[in-house]
C-alpha positions in Angstrom: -24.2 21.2 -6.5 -26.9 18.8 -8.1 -25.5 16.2 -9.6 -27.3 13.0 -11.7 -27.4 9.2 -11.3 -28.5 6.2 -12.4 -29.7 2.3 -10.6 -30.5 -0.3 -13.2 -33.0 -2.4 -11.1 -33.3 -6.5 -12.1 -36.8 -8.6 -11.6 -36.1 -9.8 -8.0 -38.6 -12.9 -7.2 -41.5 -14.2 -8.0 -44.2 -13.1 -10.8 -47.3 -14.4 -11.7 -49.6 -13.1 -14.5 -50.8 -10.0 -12.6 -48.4 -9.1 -10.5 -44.3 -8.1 -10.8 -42.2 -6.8 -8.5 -38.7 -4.8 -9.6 -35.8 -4.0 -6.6 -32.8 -1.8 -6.7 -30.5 -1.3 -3.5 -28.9 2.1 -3.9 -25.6 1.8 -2.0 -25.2 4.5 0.7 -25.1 7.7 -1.1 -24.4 11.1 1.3 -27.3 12.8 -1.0 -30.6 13.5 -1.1 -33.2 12.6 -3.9 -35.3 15.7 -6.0 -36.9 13.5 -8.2 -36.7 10.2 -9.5 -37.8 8.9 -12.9 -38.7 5.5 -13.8 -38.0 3.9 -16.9 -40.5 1.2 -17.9 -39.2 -0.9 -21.2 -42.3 0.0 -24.0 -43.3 -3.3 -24.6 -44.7 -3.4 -21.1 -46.3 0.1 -20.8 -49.4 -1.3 -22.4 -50.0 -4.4 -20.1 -49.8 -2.5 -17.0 -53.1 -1.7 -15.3 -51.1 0.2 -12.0 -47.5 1.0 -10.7 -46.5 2.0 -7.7 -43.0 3.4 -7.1 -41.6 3.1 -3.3 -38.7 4.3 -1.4 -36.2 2.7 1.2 -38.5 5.3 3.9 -42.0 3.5 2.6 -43.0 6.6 0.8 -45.1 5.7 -2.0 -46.0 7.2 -5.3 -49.0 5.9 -7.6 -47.0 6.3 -11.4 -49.6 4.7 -13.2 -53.3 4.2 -11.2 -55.3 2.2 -13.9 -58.0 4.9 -13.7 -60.3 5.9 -16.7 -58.8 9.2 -16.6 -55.7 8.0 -16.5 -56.4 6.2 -19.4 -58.2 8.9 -21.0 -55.1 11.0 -20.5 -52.1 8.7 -21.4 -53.4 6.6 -23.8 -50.8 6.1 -25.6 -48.3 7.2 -23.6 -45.8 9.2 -25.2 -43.1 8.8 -23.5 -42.3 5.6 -20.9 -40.6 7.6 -18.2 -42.5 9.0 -15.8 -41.1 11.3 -13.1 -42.0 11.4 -9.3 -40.8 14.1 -6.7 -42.8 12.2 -3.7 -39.4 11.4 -2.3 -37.9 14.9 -1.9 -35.6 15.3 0.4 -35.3 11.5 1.0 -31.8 9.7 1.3 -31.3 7.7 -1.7 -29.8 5.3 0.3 -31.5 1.5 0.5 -34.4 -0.8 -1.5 -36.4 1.2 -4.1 -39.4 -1.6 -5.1 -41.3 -0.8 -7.9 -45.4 -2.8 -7.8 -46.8 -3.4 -11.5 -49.8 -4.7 -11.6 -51.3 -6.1 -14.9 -51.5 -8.5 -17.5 -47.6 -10.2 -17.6 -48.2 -13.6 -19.5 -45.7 -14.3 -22.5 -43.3 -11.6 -20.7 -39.9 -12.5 -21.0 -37.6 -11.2 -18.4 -35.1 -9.9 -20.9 -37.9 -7.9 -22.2 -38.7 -6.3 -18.9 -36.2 -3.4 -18.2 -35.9 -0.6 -15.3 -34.2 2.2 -14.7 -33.9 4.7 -12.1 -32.6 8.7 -12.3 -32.3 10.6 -9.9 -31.0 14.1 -9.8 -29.5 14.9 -6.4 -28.3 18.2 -4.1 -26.2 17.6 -1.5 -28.1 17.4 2.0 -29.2 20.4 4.0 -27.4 19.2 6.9 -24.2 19.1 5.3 -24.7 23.0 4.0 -25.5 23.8 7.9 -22.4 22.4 9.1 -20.1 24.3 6.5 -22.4 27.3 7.1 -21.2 27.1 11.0 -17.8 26.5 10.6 -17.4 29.6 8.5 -19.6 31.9 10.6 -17.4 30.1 13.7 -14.2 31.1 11.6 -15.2 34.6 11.1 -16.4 34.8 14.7 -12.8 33.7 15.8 -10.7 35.6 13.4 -13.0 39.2 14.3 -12.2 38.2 18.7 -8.8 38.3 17.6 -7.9 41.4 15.5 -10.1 43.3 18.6 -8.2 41.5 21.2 -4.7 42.6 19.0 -6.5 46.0 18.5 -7.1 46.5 22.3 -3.7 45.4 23.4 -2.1 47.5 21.1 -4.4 50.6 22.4 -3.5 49.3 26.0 0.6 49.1 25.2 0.3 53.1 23.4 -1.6 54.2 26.6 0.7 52.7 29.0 3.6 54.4 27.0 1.8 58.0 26.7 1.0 57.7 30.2 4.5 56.3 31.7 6.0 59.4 29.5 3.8 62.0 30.8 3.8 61.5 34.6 5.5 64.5 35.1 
Protein backbone atom coordinates (compact mmCIF):
# COMPACT_ATOMS: atom_id res chain seq x y z
CA UNK A 1 0.00 0.00 0.00
CA UNK A 2 1.53 3.48 -0.95
CA UNK A 3 2.21 5.31 1.75
CA UNK A 4 3.86 9.23 2.08
CA UNK A 5 6.93 10.67 3.76
CA UNK A 6 8.77 13.39 4.43
CA UNK A 7 13.08 14.39 4.96
CA UNK A 8 13.70 17.91 5.95
CA UNK A 9 17.23 18.33 4.47
CA UNK A 10 19.79 21.11 6.41
CA UNK A 11 22.75 23.17 4.32
CA UNK A 12 25.47 20.64 4.91
CA UNK A 13 29.04 22.53 4.06
CA UNK A 14 30.42 24.99 2.35
CA UNK A 15 28.73 27.71 -0.04
CA UNK A 16 30.02 30.27 -1.93
CA UNK A 17 28.04 32.83 -4.06
CA UNK A 18 27.29 30.43 -6.94
CA UNK A 19 27.18 27.38 -5.55
CA UNK A 20 25.00 25.42 -2.53
CA UNK A 21 24.82 22.11 -1.69
CA UNK A 22 21.70 20.63 0.49
CA UNK A 23 21.97 16.72 2.17
CA UNK A 24 19.40 14.47 3.68
CA UNK A 25 20.31 10.86 4.85
CA UNK A 26 17.09 8.90 4.71
CA UNK A 27 17.46 6.16 7.40
CA UNK A 28 16.99 2.68 5.93
CA UNK A 29 13.44 2.49 4.78
CA UNK A 30 12.23 -1.27 3.39
CA UNK A 31 10.44 0.91 0.45
CA UNK A 32 10.87 2.07 -2.72
CA UNK A 33 10.66 5.70 -4.05
CA UNK A 34 7.67 6.75 -7.09
CA UNK A 35 8.40 10.17 -7.03
CA UNK A 36 10.04 12.65 -5.03
CA UNK A 37 9.24 16.33 -4.78
CA UNK A 38 11.54 19.02 -3.73
CA UNK A 39 10.55 21.93 -1.91
CA UNK A 40 12.73 25.03 -2.57
CA UNK A 41 11.89 28.04 0.05
CA UNK A 42 10.48 31.08 -2.60
CA UNK A 43 12.90 33.51 -1.75
CA UNK A 44 15.52 31.37 -3.41
CA UNK A 45 13.55 30.22 -6.56
CA UNK A 46 14.54 33.39 -8.34
CA UNK A 47 18.43 33.25 -7.73
CA UNK A 48 18.81 29.85 -8.93
CA UNK A 49 20.24 29.53 -12.46
CA UNK A 50 20.25 25.26 -12.19
CA UNK A 51 19.31 22.41 -9.69
CA UNK A 52 20.18 19.14 -9.79
CA UNK A 53 18.38 16.51 -7.55
CA UNK A 54 20.46 13.12 -6.81
CA UNK A 55 19.91 9.96 -5.21
CA UNK A 56 21.87 7.62 -2.73
CA UNK A 57 22.23 5.27 -6.41
CA UNK A 58 23.83 8.56 -8.33
CA UNK A 59 20.80 8.91 -10.35
CA UNK A 60 20.40 12.45 -11.31
CA UNK A 61 17.53 14.65 -12.30
CA UNK A 62 18.04 18.23 -13.91
CA UNK A 63 14.86 20.21 -11.65
CA UNK A 64 15.70 23.41 -12.87
CA UNK A 65 18.39 23.68 -16.09
CA UNK A 66 18.90 27.54 -16.47
CA UNK A 67 17.84 27.21 -20.14
CA UNK A 68 15.97 30.00 -22.08
CA UNK A 69 13.11 27.74 -22.42
CA UNK A 70 13.16 26.97 -19.12
CA UNK A 71 12.90 30.36 -18.45
CA UNK A 72 10.50 31.09 -21.04
CA UNK A 73 8.29 28.47 -19.49
CA UNK A 74 8.59 29.03 -15.62
CA UNK A 75 9.02 32.39 -15.32
CA UNK A 76 7.59 32.97 -12.58
CA UNK A 77 7.23 29.85 -11.26
CA UNK A 78 4.03 29.09 -9.76
CA UNK A 79 4.57 26.88 -7.58
CA UNK A 80 8.26 26.01 -5.70
CA UNK A 81 7.86 22.23 -5.69
CA UNK A 82 8.80 20.51 -8.40
CA UNK A 83 8.35 16.78 -8.76
CA UNK A 84 10.85 14.16 -10.14
CA UNK A 85 10.09 10.35 -10.87
CA UNK A 86 13.88 9.67 -12.20
CA UNK A 87 14.31 7.60 -9.06
CA UNK A 88 11.47 5.02 -9.57
CA UNK A 89 11.96 2.08 -8.19
CA UNK A 90 15.05 3.26 -6.16
CA UNK A 91 15.49 2.41 -2.34
CA UNK A 92 14.92 5.55 -0.47
CA UNK A 93 17.53 4.49 1.70
CA UNK A 94 20.90 6.82 1.97
CA UNK A 95 22.29 10.67 0.99
CA UNK A 96 19.83 12.50 -1.30
CA UNK A 97 22.18 15.90 -2.38
CA UNK A 98 20.55 18.46 -3.94
CA UNK A 99 23.29 21.02 -6.57
CA UNK A 100 21.92 24.78 -6.79
CA UNK A 101 23.68 26.74 -8.75
CA UNK A 102 23.22 30.57 -8.85
CA UNK A 103 23.45 33.79 -7.45
CA UNK A 104 23.46 33.11 -3.22
CA UNK A 105 24.99 36.39 -1.83
CA UNK A 106 22.98 38.01 1.13
CA UNK A 107 21.33 34.42 1.61
CA UNK A 108 20.84 33.66 5.02
CA UNK A 109 20.74 30.09 5.95
CA UNK A 110 17.50 30.37 7.89
CA UNK A 111 16.11 31.56 4.78
CA UNK A 112 17.08 28.58 2.76
CA UNK A 113 14.69 25.66 3.35
CA UNK A 114 14.32 21.94 1.80
CA UNK A 115 12.07 19.50 1.85
CA UNK A 116 11.69 16.17 0.44
CA UNK A 117 8.19 13.86 -0.27
CA UNK A 118 8.24 10.95 -1.34
CA UNK A 119 5.27 8.74 -1.96
CA UNK A 120 6.27 5.04 -1.61
CA UNK A 121 4.86 1.25 -2.49
CA UNK A 122 6.24 -1.42 -0.84
CA UNK A 123 9.05 -3.25 -2.92
CA UNK A 124 8.35 -5.77 -5.66
CA UNK A 125 10.54 -8.20 -4.04
CA UNK A 126 8.66 -8.26 -0.94
CA UNK A 127 5.18 -8.85 -3.08
CA UNK A 128 7.12 -11.91 -4.75
CA UNK A 129 7.97 -13.44 -1.67
CA UNK A 130 4.27 -13.29 -0.17
CA UNK A 131 3.19 -14.27 -3.64
CA UNK A 132 5.33 -17.72 -3.12
CA UNK A 133 4.49 -18.53 0.12
CA UNK A 134 0.77 -18.46 -0.72
CA UNK A 135 1.07 -20.32 -4.02
CA UNK A 136 3.60 -22.74 -1.80
CA UNK A 137 0.61 -22.87 0.84
CA UNK A 138 -2.03 -23.74 -1.69
CA UNK A 139 0.40 -26.19 -3.40
CA UNK A 140 0.81 -27.99 0.08
CA UNK A 141 -2.73 -27.87 1.39
CA UNK A 142 -4.07 -29.36 -2.44
CA UNK A 143 -0.97 -32.64 -2.06
CA UNK A 144 -2.70 -33.17 1.03
CA UNK A 145 -6.48 -33.39 0.62
CA UNK A 146 -5.37 -35.80 -2.69
CA UNK A 147 -3.04 -37.80 -0.61
CA UNK A 148 -6.25 -38.04 2.18
CA UNK A 149 -8.57 -38.55 -0.86
CA UNK A 150 -6.43 -41.47 -2.23
CA UNK A 151 -5.93 -43.15 1.03
CA UNK A 152 -9.36 -43.06 1.77
CA UNK A 153 -10.20 -44.59 -1.89
CA UNK A 154 -7.37 -47.20 -1.09
CA UNK A 155 -8.89 -48.08 2.68
CA UNK A 156 -12.90 -48.43 0.79
CA UNK A 157 -11.13 -50.66 -1.92
CA UNK A 158 -9.29 -52.80 0.43
CA UNK A 159 -12.62 -53.21 2.41
CA UNK A 160 -14.89 -53.93 -0.85
CA UNK A 161 -12.36 -56.23 -1.96
CA UNK A 162 -11.47 -58.16 1.46
CA UNK A 163 -15.53 -58.51 1.63
CA UNK A 164 -16.02 -59.90 -1.70
CA UNK A 165 -13.39 -62.56 -2.13
CA UNK A 166 -15.79 -65.06 -2.14
Amino acid sequence: MPGIATFLCNLKGQRNPSVAIFEATVDSLNETVERVTTTINKSLLGRISKAVLISPMGTSSILIDGSEWTKDVHKPLKSNAITSTHFWGEGTAGRWTLSLNGRFHNVKDDSVSLTFTGIFVTPKEDKEEENTRDSDFMFISIALTLAVLLLVHAVIWRDYLYANRN
